[in-house]
C-alpha positions, 0 to 999 in steps of 0.5 A, spaced: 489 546 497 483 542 498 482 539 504 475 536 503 478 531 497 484 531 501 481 528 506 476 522 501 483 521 497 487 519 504 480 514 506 479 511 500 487 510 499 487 507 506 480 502 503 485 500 498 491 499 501 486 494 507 482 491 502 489 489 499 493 487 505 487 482 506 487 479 500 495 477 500 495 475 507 489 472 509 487 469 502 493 468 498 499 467 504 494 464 509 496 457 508 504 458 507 503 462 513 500 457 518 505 451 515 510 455 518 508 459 524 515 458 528 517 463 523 511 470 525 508 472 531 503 467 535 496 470 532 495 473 539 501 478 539 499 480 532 492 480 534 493 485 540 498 489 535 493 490 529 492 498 531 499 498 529 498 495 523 492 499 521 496 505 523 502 504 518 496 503 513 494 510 515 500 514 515 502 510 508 495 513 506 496 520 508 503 520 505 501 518 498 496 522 498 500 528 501 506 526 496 501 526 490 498 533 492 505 537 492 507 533 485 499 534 482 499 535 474 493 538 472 496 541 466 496 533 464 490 529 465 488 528 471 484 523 475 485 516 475 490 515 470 495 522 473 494 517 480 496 510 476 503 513 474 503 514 481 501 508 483 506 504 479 512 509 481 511 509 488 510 502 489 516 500 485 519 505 490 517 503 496 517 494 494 523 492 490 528 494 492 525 492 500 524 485 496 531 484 494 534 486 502 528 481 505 532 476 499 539 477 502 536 477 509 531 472 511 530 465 509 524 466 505 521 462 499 522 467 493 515 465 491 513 469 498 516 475 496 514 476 489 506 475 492 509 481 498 512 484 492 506 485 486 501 486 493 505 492 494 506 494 487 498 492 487 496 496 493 500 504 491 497 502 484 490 502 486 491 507 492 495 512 487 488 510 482 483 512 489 487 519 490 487 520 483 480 520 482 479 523 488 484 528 487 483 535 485 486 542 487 480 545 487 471 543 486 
């Protein structure tokens, strides 16, 4: 184990999972968030919460990272594209089928849960892209 790129591969899947978090929460949903603020907690609540929400990204982190450590390739070409493939599986893993339970639970807008869908899908694929390039058994 390589407990060096282990530890670079967690922090730059988490840079990657925050990065993306922002874009679809903070610029592309901020407008549908705040037409509809009966439907989240008062910004305040959220705010004091905010270390959960950074230690879900980091256990999301750690576990890509460990998942992709114990299935690691390296008779395959490793490296970004090993992590992509990861990326891809783990974010359709973890996002479609959360999507088509938020459908039949919530009364959320369909475009909503698509933007949540592909900035899940967005997120694993460049964490899985981070920890690939990061990544390797041994120097």
């Amino acid at each position: 184990m390589n407990t060096k790129r282990r530890v670079l591969a967690i922090l730059g899947a988490f840079i990657a999972i925050v990065a993306v978090d922002f874009m679809t929460h903070d610029v592309l949903l901020s407008d549908f968030y705040n037409a509809h603020p009966t439907w989240w907690l008062p910004p305040a609540v959220m705010q004091a919460r905010m270390p959960f929400m950074f230690a879900s990204q980091m256990v999301l982190a750690i576990l890509l990272t460990v998942i992709y450590a114990k299935g690691y390739e390296s008779k395959k070409k490793e490296g970004i594209g090993q992590g992509v493939r990861f990326g891809v599986l783990m974010g359709v893993l973890l996002h479609l089928p959360k999507q088509l339970m938020l459908y039949f639970v919530y009364p959320y807008p369909v475009s909503v849960l698509i933007v949540w869908g592909l900035g899940g899908l967005l997120q694993t694929v460049l964490a899985g892209a981070a920890i690939g390039a990061i990544y390797k058994k041994k120097d």
